[in-house]
C-alpha positions as CSV (number, residue, x, y, z in Angstrom):
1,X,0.0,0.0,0.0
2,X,2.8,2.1,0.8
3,X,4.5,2.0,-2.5
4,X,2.3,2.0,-4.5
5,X,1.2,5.7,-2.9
6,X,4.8,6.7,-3.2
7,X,4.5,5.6,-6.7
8,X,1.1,7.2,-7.4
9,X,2.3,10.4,-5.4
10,X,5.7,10.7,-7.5
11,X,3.7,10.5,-10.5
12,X,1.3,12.9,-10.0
13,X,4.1,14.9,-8.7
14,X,5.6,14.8,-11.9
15,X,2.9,15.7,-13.8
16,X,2.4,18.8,-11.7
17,X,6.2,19.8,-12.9
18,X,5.5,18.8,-16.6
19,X,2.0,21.4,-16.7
20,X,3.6,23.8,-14.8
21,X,7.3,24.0,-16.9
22,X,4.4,23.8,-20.0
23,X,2.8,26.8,-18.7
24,X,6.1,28.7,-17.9
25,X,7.3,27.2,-21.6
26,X,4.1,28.6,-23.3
27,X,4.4,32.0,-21.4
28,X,7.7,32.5,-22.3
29,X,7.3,31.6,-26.1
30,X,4.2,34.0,-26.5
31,X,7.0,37.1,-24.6
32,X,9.6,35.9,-27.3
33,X,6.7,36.2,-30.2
34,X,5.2,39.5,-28.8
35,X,9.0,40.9,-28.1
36,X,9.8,40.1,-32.0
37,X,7.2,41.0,-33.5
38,X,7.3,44.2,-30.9
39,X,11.3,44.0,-32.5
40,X,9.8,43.7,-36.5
41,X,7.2,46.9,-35.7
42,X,9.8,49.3,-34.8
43,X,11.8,48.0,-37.4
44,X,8.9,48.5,-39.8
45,X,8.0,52.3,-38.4
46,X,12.0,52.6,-39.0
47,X,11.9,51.8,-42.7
48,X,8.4,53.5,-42.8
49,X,10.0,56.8,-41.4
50,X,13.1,55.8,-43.3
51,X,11.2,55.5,-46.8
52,X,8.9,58.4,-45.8
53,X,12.2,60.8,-45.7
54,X,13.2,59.3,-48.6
55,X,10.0,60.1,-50.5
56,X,10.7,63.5,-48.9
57,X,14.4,64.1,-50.2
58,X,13.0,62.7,-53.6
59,X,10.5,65.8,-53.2
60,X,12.7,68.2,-52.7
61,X,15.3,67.2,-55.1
62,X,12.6,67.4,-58.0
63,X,11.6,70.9,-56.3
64,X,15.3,71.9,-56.4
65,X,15.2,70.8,-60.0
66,X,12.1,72.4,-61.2
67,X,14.0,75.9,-59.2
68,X,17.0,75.3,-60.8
69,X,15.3,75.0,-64.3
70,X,13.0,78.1,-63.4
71,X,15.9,80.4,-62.5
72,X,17.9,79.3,-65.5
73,X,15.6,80.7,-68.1
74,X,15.1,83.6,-66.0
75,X,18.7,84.2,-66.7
76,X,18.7,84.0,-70.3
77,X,15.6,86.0,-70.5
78,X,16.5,88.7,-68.3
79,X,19.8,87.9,-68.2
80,X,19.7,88.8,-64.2
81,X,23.1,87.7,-63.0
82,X,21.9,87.4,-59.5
83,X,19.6,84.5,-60.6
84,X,23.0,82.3,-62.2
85,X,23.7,82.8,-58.9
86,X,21.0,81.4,-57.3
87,X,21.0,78.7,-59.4
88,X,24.4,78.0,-59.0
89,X,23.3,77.8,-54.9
90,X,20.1,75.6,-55.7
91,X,22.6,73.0,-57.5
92,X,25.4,73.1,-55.0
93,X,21.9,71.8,-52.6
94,X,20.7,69.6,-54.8
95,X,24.6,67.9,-54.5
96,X,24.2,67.6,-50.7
97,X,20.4,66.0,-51.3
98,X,21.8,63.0,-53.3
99,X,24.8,62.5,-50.8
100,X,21.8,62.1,-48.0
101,X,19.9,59.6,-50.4
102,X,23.3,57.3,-50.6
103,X,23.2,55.9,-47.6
104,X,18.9,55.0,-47.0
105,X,19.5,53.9,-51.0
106,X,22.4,51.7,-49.9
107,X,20.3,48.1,-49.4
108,X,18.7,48.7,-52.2
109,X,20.7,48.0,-55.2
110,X,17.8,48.9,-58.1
111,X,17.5,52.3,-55.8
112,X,20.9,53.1,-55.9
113,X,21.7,52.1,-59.4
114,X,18.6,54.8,-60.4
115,X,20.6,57.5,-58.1
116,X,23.4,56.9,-60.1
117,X,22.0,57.3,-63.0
118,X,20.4,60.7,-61.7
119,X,23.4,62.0,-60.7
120,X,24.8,61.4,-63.8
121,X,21.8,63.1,-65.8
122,X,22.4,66.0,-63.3
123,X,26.1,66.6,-63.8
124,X,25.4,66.4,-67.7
125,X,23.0,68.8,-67.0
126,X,25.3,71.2,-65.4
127,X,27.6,70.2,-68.3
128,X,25.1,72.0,-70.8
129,X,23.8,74.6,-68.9
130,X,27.6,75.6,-68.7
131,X,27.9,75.2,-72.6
132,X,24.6,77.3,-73.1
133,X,25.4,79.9,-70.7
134,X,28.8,80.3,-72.1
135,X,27.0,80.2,-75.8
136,X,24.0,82.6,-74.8
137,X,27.4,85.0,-73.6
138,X,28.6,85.0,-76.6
139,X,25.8,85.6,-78.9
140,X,23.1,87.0,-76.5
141,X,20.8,85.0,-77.1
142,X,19.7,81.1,-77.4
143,X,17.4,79.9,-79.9
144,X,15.1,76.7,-78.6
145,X,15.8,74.7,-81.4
146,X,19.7,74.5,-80.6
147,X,21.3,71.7,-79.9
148,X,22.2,72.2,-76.3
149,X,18.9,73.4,-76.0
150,X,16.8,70.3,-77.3
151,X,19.7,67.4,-74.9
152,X,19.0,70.1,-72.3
153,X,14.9,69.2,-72.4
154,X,15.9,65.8,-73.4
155,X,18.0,65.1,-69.8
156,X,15.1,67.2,-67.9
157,X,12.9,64.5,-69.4
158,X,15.3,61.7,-68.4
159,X,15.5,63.6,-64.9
160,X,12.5,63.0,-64.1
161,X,11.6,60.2,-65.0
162,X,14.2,58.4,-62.8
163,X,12.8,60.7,-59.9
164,X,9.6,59.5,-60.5
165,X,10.6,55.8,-61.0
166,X,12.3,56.4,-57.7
167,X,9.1,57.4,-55.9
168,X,7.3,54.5,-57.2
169,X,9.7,52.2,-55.7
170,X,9.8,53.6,-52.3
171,X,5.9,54.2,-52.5
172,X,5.8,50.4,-53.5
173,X,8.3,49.4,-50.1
174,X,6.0,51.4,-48.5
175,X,2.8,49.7,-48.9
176,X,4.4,46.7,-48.8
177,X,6.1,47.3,-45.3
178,X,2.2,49.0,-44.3
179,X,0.8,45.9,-45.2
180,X,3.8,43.2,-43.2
181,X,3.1,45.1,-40.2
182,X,-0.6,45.0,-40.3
183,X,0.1,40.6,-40.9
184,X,2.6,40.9,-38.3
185,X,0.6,42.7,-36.1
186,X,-2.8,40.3,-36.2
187,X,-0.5,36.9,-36.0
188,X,1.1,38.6,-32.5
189,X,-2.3,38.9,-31.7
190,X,-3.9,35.7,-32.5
191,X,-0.7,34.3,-30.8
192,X,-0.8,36.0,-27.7
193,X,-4.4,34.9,-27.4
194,X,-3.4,31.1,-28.0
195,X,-0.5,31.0,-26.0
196,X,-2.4,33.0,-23.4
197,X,-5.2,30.3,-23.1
198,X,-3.0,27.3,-23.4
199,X,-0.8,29.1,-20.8
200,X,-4.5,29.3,-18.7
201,X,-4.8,25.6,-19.6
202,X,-1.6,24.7,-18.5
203,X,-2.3,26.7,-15.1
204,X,-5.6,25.4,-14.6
205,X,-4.5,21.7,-14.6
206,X,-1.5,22.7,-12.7
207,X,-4.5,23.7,-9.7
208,X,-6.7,20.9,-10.6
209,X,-3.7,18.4,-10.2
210,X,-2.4,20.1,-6.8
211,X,-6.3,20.4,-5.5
212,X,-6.3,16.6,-6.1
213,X,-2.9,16.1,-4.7
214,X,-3.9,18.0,-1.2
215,X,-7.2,15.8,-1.4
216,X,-5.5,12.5,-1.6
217,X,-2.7,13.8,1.2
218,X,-5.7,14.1,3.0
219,X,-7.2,10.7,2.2
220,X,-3.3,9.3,2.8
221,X,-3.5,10.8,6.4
222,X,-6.9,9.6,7.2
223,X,-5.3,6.2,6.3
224,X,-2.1,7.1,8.1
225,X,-4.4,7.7,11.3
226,X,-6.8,4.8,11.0
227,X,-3.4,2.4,10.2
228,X,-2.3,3.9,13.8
229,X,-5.3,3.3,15.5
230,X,-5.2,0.0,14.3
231,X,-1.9,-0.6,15.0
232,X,-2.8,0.5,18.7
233,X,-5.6,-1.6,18.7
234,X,-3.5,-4.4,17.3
235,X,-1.2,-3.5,20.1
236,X,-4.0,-3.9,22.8
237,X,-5.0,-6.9,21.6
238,X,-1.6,-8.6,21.7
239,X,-1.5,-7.1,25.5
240,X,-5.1,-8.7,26.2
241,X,-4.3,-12.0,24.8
242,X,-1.3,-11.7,26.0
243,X,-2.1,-11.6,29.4
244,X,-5.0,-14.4,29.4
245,X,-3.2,-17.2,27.6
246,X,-0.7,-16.4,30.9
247,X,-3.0,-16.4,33.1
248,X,-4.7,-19.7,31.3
249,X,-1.2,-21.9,30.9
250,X,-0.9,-22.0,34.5
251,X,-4.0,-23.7,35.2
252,X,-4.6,-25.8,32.2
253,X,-1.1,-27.1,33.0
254,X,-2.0,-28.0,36.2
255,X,-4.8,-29.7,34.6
256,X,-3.1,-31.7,31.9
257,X,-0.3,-33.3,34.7
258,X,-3.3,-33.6,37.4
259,X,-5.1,-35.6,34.8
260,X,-2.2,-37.8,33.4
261,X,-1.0,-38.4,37.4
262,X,-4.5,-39.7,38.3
263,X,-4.3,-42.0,34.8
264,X,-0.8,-43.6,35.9
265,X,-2.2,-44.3,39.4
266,X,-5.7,-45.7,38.9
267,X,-4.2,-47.4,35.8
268,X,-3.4,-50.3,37.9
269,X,-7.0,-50.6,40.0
270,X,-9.6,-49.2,37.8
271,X,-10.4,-50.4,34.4
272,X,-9.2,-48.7,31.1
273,X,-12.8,-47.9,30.0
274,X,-13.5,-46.2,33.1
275,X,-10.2,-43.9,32.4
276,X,-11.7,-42.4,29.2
277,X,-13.0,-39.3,31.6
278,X,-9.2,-38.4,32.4
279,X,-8.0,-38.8,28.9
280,X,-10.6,-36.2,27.7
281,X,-9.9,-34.1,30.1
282,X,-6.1,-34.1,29.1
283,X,-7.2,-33.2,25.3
284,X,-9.5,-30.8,26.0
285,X,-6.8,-28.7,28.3
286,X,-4.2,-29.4,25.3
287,X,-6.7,-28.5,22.9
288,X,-7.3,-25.5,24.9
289,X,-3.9,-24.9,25.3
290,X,-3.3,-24.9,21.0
291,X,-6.3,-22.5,20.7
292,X,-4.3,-20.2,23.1
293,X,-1.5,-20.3,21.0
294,X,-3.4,-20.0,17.9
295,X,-5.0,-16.4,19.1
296,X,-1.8,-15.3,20.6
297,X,0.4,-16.2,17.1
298,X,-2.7,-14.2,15.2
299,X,-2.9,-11.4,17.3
300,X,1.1,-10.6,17.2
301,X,1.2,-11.0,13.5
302,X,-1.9,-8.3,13.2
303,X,0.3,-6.2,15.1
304,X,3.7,-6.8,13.8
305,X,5.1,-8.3,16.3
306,X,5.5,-11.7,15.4
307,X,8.8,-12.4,13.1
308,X,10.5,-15.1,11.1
309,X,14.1,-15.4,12.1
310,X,15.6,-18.4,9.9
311,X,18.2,-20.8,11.2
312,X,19.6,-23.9,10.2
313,X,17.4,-26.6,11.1
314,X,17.9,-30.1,10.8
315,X,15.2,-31.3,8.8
316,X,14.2,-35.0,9.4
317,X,14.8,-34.8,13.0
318,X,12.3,-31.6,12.9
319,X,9.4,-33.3,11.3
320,X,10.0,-36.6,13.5
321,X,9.9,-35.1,16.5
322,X,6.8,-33.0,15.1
323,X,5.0,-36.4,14.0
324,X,5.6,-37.3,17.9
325,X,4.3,-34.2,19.0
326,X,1.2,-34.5,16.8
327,X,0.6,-38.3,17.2
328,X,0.8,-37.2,21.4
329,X,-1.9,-34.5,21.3
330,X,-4.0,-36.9,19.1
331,X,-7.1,-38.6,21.3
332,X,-6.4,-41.6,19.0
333,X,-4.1,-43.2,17.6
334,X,-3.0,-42.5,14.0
335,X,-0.4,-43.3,11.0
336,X,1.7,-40.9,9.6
337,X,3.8,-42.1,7.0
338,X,6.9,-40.0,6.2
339,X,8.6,-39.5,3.4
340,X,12.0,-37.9,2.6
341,X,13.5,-37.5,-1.2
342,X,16.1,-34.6,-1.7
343,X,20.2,-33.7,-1.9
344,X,19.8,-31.3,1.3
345,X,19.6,-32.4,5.2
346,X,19.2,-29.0,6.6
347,X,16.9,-25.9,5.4
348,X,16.8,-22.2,6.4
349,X,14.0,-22.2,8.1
350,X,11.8,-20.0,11.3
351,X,11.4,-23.3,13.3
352,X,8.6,-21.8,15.5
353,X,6.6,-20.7,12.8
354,X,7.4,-23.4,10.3
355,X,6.2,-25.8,13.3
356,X,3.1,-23.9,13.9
357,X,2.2,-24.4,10.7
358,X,3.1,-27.9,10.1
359,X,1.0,-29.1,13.3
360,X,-1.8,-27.2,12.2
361,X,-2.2,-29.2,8.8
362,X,-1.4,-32.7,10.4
363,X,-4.1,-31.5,13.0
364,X,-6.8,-30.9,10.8
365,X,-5.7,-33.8,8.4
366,X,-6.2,-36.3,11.9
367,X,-9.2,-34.6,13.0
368,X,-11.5,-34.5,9.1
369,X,-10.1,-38.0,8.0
370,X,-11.2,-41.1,9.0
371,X,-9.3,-43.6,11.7
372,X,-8.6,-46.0,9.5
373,X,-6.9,-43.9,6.7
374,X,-2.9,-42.9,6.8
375,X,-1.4,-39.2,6.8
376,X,1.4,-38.9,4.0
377,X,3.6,-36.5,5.1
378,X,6.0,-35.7,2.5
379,X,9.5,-33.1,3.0
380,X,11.5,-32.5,-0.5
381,X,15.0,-30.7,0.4
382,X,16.7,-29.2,-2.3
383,X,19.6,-26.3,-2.3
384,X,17.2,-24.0,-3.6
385,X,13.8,-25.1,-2.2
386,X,12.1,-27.2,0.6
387,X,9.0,-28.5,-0.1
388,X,6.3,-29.7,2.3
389,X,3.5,-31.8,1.6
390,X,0.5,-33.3,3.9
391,X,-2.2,-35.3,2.6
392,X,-5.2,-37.1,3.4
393,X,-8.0,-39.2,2.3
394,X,-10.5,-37.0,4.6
395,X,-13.5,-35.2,3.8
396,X,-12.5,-32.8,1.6
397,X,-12.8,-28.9,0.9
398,X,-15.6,-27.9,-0.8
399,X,-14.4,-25.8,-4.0
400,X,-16.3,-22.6,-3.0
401,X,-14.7,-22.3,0.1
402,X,-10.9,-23.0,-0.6
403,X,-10.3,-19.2,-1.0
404,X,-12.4,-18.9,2.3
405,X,-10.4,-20.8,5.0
406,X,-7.8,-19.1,5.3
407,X,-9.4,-16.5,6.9
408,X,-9.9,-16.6,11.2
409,X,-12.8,-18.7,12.4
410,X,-13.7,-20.0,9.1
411,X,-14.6,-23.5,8.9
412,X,-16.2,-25.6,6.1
413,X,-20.0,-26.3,6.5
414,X,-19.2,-30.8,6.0
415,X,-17.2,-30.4,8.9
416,X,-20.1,-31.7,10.8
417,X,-19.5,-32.9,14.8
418,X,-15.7,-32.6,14.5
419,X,-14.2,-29.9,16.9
420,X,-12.4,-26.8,16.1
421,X,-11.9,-22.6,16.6
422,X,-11.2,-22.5,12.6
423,X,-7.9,-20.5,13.4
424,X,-5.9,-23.5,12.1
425,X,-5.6,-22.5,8.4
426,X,-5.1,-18.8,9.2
427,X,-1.7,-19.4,11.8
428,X,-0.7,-21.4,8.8
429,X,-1.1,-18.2,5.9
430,X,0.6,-15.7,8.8
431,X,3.3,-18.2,8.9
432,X,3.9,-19.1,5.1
433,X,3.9,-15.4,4.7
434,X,6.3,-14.1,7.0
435,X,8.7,-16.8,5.4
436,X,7.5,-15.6,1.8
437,X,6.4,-18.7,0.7
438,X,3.6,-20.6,-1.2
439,X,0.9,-22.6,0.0
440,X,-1.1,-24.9,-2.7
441,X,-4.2,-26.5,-1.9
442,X,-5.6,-29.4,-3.8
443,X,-9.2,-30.4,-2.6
444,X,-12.2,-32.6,-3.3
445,X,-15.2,-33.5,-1.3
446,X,-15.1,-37.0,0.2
447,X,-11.7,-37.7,-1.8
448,X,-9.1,-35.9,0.3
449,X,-7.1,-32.8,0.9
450,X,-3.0,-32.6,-0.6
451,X,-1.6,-29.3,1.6
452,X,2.1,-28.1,0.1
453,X,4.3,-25.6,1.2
454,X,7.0,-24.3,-0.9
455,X,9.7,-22.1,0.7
456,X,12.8,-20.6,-1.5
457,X,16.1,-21.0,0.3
458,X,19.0,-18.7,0.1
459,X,21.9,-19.1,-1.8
460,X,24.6,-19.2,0.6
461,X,27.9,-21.0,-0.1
462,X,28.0,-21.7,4.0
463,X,24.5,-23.8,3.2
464,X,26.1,-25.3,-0.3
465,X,28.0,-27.7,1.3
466,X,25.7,-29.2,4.1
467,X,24.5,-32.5,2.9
């Protein structure tokens, strides 16, 4: 019972640790999902901002452009020197404008490749407005189908139209980086939410698993206490019996020898049948005596205090001098025929207990089989196992209550006028226990009864070589 709480306990234990280490797993994924997409958002308003400056730059440079283009044919119509000048300024600005859009343009190789190509078109634009100035100085004036006139409209064109193929392609990174955040942002969500229920899963059976844990400790300890009171009781009982089969030896002891005196001295001047009074009395005090024992062995093994200390034992002079025994307490008579087969003399045995048992099964094989029949008793020694065996050609066990006998004050309902407490069979299961071995029981009603006892033995080398 004890192990297999400790086993039930260290399993729900560990379940406990597996939801809760889930939970705490689950948690911590959904902060590493919300902290990167947290992570991809600002780097998304980055690049937003990034592109939107960009955008802005692009602006300005096709302002400065248009400016630049305004004040130039302001100068060759009013040939206004202040406006060369000021155009002059707008260009040097324009120059610092593209050296900002280098480095956003820089991961971008399409981007930069198109910057390129616009500062190129704008220093072959500042190439021929140099040629035209210089031509509209000499001649003072510029007709608009010159030649420098017509590559000048041409590379204003061209301008543009890598200013405006720029601005697409940011516009176009824009919407796209709009539309991954908005993605990002609902699959953080519908994350968060999952992990955030799973993680309230995970919690929740992580209660439900400790609430059922407390309500077992409390079950375990309500065990625990009535295991203690029984124990005590157990206890008690040992003390009570204790005391009376004390206070009962004494007497019935007196008895028995009062009782087998008066037999030896009237043998001689009263007849035998006469005697049968005395001879009763003896079996009823020994019988009296064996149900003693039989309570007392019980109530110490109910409370723990009976044990099986093995020894070497000797075993055909142990079961002789237990036929004798036997065959003594016996009101008649009876044959026991005895049997030895084996390699082994001696066996590691409890000899109290092991005789307890023994007697009890010859007992009840006497007392349920008829006068007539024999007793086999039958001992197998071997270096790993002694075996015992008792048959009889009694009355038999009836099927349904083989599993039954075993139990204190049970007694078969054939067992008719024959005399007993039905404590027998029980000292014998208490004993075969405490040695950990195996009782068989073959049965049938009117046929006989076959009792065998197997016991392991240790493998010692001390016990090898005792033969």
């Amino acid at each position: 019972m004890t192990t297999f709480g400790a086993l039930k306990w260290s399993v729900e234990r560990k379940w406990v640790t597996a939801a809760f280490c889930l939970a705490l797993l689950l948690m911590g994924l959904v902060n590493f999902i919300s902290y990167q997409n947290a992570t991809q958002l600002i780097n998304s308003a980055a690049q937003v901002k990034q592109t939107h400056e960009i955008l802005t730059a692009l602006t300005n440079v096709s302002e400065a452009l248009t400016d630049s283009e305004a004040r130039r044919w302001r100068y060759f119509l009013l040939n206004d020197r202040t406006e060369l000048e000021d155009y002059n300024q707008v260009m040097q600005s324009l120059t610092f404008q593209l050296e900002e859009l280098r480095q956003p343009l820089a991961d971008t190789p399409a981007q930069e490749q198109r910057l390129d190509a616009l500062e190129n078109l704008i220093q072959q634009r500042q190439f021929l407005f140099e040629q035209s100035t210089a031509l509209y100085q000499q001649r003072n004036s510029l007709p608009a189908d010159n030649p420098l006139i017509i590559q000048t409209n041409e590379n204003q064109a061209r301008i543009r139209q890598i200013i405006t193929e720029l601005q697409n392609e940011e516009e176009q990174l824009l919407q796209s980086q709009v539309e991954q955040s908005q993605a990002n942002s609902q699959i953080r969500m519908a994350i968060e939410n999952l992990g955030n229920v799973l993680a309230f899963a995970g919690l929740l059976s992580v209660y439900v698993l400790l609430y059922r844990q407390m309500f077992k400790r409390q079950q375990s300890e309500q065990i625990q206490q009535k295991l203690a009171q029984e124990k005590e009781l157990g206890e008690l009982k040992l003390q009570f019996f204790s005391m009376v089969s004390h206070e009962f030896r004494t007497p019935l002891s007196v008895i028995v020898g009062s009782a087998q005196l008066l037999q030896e001295n009237l043998r001689s001047v009263v007849e035998p049948n006469k005697l049968k009074n005395l001879t009763q009395i003896q079996a009823s005090a020994k019988l009296m005596t064996q149900l003693l024992n039989d309570i007392l062995t019980l109530a110490r093994a109910d409370a723990g205090k009976l044990q099986c200390k093995p020894e070497l034992l000797e075993i055909q002079f142990f079961c002789l001098n237990l036929i004798e025994d036997v065959q003594l307490f016996s009101e008649q008579p009876r044959t026991i025929k005895f049997y030895k087969y084996g390699t082994r003399t001696y066996a590691y045995l409890d000899e109290k207990l092991i005789y307890s048992a023994l007697s009890n099964l010859l007992s009840n094989a006497i007392k349920y089989s008829s006068p007539e029949s024999a007793i086999d008793f039958t001992v197998i020694c071997e270096p790993d196992i002694v075996i015992f065996e008792v048959k009889d050609q009694g009355i038999g066990i009836p099927e349904d209550e083989q599993a039954a006998i075993f139990e204190p004050f049970c007694r078969g309902r054939n067992v008719g006028s024959a005399t007993g407490s039905g404590l027998g069979m029980a000292v014998v299961k208490r004993c075969l226990d405490l040695h950990q071995g195996e009782l068989l029981l073959e049965s049938q009603v009117g046929a006989g009864t076959i009792f065998t006892i197997r016991i392991s033995q240790p493998d010692q080398i001390g016990l090898r070589f005792i033969i």
